[in-house]
C-alpha positions as CSV (number, residue, x, y, z in Angstrom):
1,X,-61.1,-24.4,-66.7
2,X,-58.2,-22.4,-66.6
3,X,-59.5,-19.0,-66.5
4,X,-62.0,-20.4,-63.3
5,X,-58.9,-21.5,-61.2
6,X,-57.2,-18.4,-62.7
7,X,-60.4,-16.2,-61.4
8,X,-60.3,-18.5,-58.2
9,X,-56.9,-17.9,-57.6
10,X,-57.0,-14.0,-58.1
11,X,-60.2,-14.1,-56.2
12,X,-58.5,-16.3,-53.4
13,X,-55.7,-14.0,-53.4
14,X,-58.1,-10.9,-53.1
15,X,-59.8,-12.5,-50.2
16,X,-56.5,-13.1,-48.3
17,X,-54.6,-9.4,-49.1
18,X,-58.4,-8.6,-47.7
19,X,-58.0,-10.3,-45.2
20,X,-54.3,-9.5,-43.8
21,X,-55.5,-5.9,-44.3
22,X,-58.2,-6.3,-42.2
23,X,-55.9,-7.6,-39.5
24,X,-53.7,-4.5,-39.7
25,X,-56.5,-2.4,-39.5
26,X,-57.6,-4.6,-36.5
27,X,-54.3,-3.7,-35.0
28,X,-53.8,0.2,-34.7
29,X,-50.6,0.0,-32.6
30,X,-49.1,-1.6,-35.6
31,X,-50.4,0.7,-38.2
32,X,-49.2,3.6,-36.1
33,X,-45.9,2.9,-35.0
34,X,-44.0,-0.5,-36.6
35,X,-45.4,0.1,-40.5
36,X,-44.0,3.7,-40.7
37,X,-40.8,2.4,-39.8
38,X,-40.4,-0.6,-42.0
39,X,-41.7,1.8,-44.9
40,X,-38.5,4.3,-43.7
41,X,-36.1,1.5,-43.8
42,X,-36.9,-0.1,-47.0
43,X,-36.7,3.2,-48.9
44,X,-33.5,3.6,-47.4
45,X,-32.3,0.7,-48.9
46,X,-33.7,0.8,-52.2
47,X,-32.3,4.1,-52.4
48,X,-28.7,2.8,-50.9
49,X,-28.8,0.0,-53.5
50,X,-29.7,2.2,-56.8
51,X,-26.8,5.0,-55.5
52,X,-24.1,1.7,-55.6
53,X,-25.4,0.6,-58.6
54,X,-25.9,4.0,-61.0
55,X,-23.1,6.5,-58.3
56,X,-24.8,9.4,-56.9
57,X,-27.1,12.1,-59.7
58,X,-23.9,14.3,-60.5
59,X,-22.3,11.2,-61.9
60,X,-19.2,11.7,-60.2
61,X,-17.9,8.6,-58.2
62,X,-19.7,6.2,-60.3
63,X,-18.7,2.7,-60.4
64,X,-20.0,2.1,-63.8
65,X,-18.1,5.4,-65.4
66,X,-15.2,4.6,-67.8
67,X,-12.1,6.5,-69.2
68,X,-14.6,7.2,-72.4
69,X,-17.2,8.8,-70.0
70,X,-15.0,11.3,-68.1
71,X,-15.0,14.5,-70.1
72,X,-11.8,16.0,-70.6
73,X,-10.2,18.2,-67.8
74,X,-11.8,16.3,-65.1
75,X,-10.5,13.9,-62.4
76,X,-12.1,10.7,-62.0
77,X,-12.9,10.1,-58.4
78,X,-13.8,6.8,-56.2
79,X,-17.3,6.1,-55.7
80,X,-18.4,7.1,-51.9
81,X,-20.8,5.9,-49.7
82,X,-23.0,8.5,-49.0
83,X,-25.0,6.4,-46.2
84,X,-21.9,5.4,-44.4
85,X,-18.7,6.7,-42.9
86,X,-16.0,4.7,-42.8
87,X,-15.7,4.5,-39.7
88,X,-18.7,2.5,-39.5
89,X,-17.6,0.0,-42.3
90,X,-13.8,-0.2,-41.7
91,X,-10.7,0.5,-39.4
92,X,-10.1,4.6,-38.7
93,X,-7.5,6.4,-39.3
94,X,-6.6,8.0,-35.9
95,X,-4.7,10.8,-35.3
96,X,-0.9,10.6,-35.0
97,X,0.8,12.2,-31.6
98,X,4.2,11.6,-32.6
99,X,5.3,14.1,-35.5
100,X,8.9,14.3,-37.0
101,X,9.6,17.5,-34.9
102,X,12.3,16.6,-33.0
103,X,12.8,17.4,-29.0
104,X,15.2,20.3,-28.5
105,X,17.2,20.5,-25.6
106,X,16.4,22.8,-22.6
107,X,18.7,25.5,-22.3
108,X,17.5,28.0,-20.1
109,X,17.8,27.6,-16.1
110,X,14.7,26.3,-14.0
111,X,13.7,26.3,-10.8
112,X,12.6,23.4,-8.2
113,X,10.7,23.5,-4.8
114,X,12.6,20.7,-2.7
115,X,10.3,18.2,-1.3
116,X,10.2,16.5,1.7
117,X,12.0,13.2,1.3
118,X,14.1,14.6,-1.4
119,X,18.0,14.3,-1.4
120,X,20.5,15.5,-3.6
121,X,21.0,12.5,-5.6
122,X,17.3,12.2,-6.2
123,X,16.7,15.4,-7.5
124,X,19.2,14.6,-9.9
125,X,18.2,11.9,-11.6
126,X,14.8,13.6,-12.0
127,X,16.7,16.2,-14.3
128,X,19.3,13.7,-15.4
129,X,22.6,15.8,-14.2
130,X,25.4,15.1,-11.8
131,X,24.8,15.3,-8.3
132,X,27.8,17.8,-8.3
133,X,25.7,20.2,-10.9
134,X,22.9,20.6,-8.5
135,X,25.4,21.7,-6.0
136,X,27.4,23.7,-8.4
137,X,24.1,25.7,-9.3
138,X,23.4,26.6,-6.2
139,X,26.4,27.5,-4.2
140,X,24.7,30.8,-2.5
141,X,21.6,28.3,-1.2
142,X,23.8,25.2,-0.6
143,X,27.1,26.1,0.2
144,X,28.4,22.8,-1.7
145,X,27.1,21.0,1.3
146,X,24.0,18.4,0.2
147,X,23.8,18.2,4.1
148,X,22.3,22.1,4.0
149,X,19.3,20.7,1.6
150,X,16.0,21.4,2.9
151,X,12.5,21.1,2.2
152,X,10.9,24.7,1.2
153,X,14.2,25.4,-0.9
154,X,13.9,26.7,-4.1
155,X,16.9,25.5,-6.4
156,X,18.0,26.3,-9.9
157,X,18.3,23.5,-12.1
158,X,20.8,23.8,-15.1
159,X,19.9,22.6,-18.5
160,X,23.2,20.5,-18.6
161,X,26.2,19.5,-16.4
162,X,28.5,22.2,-15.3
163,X,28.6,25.6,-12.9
164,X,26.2,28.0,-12.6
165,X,28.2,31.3,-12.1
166,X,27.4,35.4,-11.2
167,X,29.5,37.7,-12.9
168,X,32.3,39.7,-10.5
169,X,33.7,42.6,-11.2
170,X,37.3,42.6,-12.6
171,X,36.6,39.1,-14.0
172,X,38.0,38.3,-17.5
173,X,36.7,35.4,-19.7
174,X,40.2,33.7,-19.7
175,X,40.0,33.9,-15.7
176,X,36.6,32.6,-15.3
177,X,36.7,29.9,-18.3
178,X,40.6,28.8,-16.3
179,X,39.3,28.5,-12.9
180,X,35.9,26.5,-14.3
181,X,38.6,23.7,-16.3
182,X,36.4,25.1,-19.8
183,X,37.9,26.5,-22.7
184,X,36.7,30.7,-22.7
185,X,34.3,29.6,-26.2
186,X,32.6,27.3,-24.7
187,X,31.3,29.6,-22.3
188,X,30.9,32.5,-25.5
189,X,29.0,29.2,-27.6
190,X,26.4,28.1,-24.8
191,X,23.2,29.8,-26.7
192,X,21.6,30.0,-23.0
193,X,24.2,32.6,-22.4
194,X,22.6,34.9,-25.2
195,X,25.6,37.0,-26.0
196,X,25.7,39.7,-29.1
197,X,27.4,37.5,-31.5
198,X,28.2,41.2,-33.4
199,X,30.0,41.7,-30.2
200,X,31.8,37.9,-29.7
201,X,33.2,37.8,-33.7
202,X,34.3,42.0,-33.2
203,X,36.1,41.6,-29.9
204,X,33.7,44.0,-28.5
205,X,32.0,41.8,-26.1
206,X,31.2,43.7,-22.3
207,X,29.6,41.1,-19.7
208,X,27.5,43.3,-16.3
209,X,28.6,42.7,-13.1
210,X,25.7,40.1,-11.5
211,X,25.3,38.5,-15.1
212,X,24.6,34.9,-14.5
213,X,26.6,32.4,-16.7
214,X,26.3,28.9,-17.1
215,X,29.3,27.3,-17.9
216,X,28.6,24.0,-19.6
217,X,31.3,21.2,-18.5
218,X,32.7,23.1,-15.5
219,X,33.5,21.5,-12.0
220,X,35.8,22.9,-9.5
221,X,37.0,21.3,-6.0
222,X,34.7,20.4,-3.6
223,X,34.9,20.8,0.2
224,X,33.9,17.8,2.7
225,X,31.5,19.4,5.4
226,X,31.2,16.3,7.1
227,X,32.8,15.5,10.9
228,X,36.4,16.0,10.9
229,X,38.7,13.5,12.6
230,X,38.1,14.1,16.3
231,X,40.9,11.7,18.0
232,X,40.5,10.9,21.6
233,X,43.6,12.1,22.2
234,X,42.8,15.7,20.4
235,X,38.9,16.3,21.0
236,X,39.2,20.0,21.1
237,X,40.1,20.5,17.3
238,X,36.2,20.1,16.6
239,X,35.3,22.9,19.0
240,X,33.9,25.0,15.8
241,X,32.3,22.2,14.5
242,X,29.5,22.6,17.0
243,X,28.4,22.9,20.3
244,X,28.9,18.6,20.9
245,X,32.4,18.7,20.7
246,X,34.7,17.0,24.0
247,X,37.1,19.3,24.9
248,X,39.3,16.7,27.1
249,X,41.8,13.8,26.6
250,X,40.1,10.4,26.7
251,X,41.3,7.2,27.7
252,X,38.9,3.9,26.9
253,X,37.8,0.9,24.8
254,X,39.5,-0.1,22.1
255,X,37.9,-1.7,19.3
256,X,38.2,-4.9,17.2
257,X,39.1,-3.6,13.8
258,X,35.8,-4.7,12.7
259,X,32.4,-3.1,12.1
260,X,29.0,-4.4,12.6
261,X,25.9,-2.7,11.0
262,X,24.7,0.5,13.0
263,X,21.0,0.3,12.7
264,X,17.8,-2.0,12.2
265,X,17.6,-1.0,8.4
266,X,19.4,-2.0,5.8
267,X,18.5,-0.3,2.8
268,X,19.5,3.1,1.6
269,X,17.3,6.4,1.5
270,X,18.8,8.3,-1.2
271,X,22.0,9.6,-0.7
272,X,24.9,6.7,-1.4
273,X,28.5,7.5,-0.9
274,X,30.3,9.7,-3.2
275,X,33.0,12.0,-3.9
276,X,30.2,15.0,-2.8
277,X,28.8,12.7,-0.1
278,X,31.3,11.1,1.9
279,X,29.1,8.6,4.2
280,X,25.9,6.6,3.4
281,X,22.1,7.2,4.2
282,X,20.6,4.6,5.8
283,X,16.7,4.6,5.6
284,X,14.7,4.3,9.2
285,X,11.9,5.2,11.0
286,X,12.4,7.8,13.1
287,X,13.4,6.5,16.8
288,X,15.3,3.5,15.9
289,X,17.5,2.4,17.2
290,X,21.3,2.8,16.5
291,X,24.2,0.8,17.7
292,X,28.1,1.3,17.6
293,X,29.7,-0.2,15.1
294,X,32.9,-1.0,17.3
295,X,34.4,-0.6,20.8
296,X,35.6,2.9,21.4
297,X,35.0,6.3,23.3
298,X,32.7,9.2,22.5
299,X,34.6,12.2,21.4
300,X,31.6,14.5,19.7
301,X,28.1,14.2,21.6
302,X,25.4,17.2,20.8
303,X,24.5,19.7,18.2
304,X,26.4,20.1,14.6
305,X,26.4,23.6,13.1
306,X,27.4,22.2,9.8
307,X,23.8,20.6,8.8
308,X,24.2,17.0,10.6
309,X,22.1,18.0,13.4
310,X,22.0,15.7,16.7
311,X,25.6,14.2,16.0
312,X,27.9,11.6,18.0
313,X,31.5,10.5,16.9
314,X,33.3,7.8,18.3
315,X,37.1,7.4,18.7
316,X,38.1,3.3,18.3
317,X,41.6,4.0,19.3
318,X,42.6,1.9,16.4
319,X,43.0,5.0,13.8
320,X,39.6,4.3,13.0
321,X,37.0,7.0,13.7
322,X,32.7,6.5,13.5
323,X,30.1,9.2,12.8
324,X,26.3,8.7,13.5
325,X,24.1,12.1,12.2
326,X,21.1,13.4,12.2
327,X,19.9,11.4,15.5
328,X,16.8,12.1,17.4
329,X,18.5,11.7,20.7
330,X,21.7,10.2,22.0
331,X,22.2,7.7,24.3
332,X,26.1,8.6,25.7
333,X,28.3,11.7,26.5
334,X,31.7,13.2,26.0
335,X,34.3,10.5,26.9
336,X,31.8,7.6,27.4
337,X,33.3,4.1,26.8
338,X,31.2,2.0,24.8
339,X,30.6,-1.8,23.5
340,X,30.3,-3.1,20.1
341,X,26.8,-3.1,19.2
342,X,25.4,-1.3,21.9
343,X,22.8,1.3,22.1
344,X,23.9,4.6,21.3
345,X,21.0,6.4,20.2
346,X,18.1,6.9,18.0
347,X,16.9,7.5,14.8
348,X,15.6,11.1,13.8
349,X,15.2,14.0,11.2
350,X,17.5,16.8,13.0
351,X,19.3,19.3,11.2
352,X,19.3,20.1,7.5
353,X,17.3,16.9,6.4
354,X,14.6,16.1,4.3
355,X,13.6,12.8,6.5
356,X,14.3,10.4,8.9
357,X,17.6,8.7,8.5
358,X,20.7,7.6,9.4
359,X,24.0,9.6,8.3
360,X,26.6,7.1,8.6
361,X,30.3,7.9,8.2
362,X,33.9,5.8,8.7
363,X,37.1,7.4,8.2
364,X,40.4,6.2,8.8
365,X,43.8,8.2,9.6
366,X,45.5,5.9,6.9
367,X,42.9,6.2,4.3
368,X,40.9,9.2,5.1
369,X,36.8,8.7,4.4
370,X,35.9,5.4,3.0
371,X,32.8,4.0,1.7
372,X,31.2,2.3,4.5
373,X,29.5,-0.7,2.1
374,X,33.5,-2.1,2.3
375,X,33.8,-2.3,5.5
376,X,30.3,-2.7,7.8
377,X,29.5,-6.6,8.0
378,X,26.0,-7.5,6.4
């Protein structure tokens, strides 16, 4: 009985691997394409799971090695994957940007295209220095005035605060380093000066005529290029200042003593007052409008020579003078009276500017030029 249902079963078994054969061979789409690539995968993984269990045919890597096993002189070494990188069965390792190598100073002089919209105490910021060094780098280009920036100029840019100077003939390093505030080794330490130090520790040092120096630390005075107090009783002291100066004696308006704002902005454009800047900037479109600040009488009404373009000036007769520069148009003339917050001209982009704004300047005969921010009402 049991070898019938044994022969049954092996003969029931025969009939059905016949059977699912037959249906295969039924289906030739299957036989061509899906059985070849089951057959590829399972030997893949047969062979995957023998290499984890027994470590690849050199016998290095193996999991199963031991102390005992490694002959002497060789180095026992982790069993790898050799159907997988990591990177498909882990986290990476990526690639690190940041090294040890520290960032080294700049120390050589650059160069930089002003920009339209640029000002003095923008361009800066953008190489973290003092306004003053930008100036003090380029006196032949600027003239220490920020008013003579431009777009299209090319500047130099010093690697650190301090003056950038040309070598004259008959200068001594005591002179120069004296006249600069610096101590004569600073000047002899700066590596971006590149002297022979054979020559420096001998005494034998020679510097060219036209050598350019930079002198790390140094300052020197600075001249205000702005208006100069034009009184209404004295108009014809600004007669080099430019072809708007009032050449007679006034009589007028007096003002309150107190200032209201001179134009529809509010907000700065760049340049904020300073010992190198003695006014503010105020930012505008070009033909708005601007407005006096106080009851007076025009003394200055025209052209400035000096960089501030389209300029009027306005005597309050109360020792207080007003300056409005870089105006598209104005509005009065030479000895006009005019009203607290009238209309006095516009907006515009005249002289040495980079863009339309509003040069805006107060200055007192007790206290000289003051920062308008204390004094204009919001």
């Amino acid at each position: 009985m049991k070898n019938m249902l044994e022969k049954r079963t092996e003969k029931g078994g025969m009939e059905r691997q016949s059977t699912f054969l037959g249906w295969l061979s039924s289906r030739r789409w299957v036989t061509v394409f899906i059985l070849p690539i089951v057959m590829v995968i399972a030997g893949a993984f047969l062979m995957n799971l023998n290499t984890q269990k027994t470590g690849p045919a050199n016998g290095r890597g193996s999991t199963k090695a031991s102390f005992e096993e490694v002959p002497e002189g060789e180095v026992l070494l982790p069993a790898i994957n050799w159907y997988a990188a990591d990177y498909l069965s882990g986290i990476p390792r990526r690639v690190m940007l940041r090294t040890t190598i520290p960032n080294r100073p700049r120390v050589n002089v650059t160069t930089y295209m002003v920009q339209p919209g640029d000002n003095l105490f923008l361009i800066a910021e953008k190489f973290s220095l003092k306004p003053e060094s930008v100036l003090w780098g380029n006196y032949e280009v600027l003239r220490d005035n920020p008013q003579l920036l431009s777009p299209g100029q090319e500047l130099n840019i010093l690697p650190v605060d301090g003056v950038y100077y040309r070598w004259q003939a008959g200068d001594t390093l005591e002179a120069v380093a004296d006249f600069f505030e610096v101590g004569p080794e600073v000047i002899l330490e700066y590596s971006g000066n590149r002297f022979d130090l054979i020559a420096v520790t001998t005494g034998n040092l020679s510097i060219d005529e036209g050598t350019w120096l930079i002198i790390p630390g140094g300052k020197r005075a600075l001249k205000d290029w702005g208006p100069p107090a034009i009184s209404r009783n004295n108009p014809a002291a600004a007669a080099y200042y430019g072809s708007g100066y009032c050449g007679e004696i006034y009589e007028g308006a007096i003002g309150t003593g107190a200032f209201v704002w001179p134009t529809v902005a509010r907000t700065l454009s760049g340049n904020d007052y300073s010992g190198i800047h003695r006014g503010i900037d105020i930012a505008g479109a070009e033909g708005n409008a601007v407005y006096a600040v106080d009851s007076g009488v025009v003394v200055f009404s025209g052209w400035s020579e000096f960089g501030y373009g389209n300029l009027l000036v306005i005597d309050h007769g109360t020792g207080w003078q007003s300056a409005y520069a870089h105006l598209s148009a104005a509005a009065v003339t030479c000895g006009q009276n005019v009203a607290q917050g009238s209309y006095i001209g516009a907006v515009g982009n005249t002289g040495r500017s980079t863009g339309p704004h509003l040069h805006f300047e107060l200055q007192s005969e007790i206290y000289g030029k003051v920062n308008p921010w204390d004094f204009l009402i919001p």
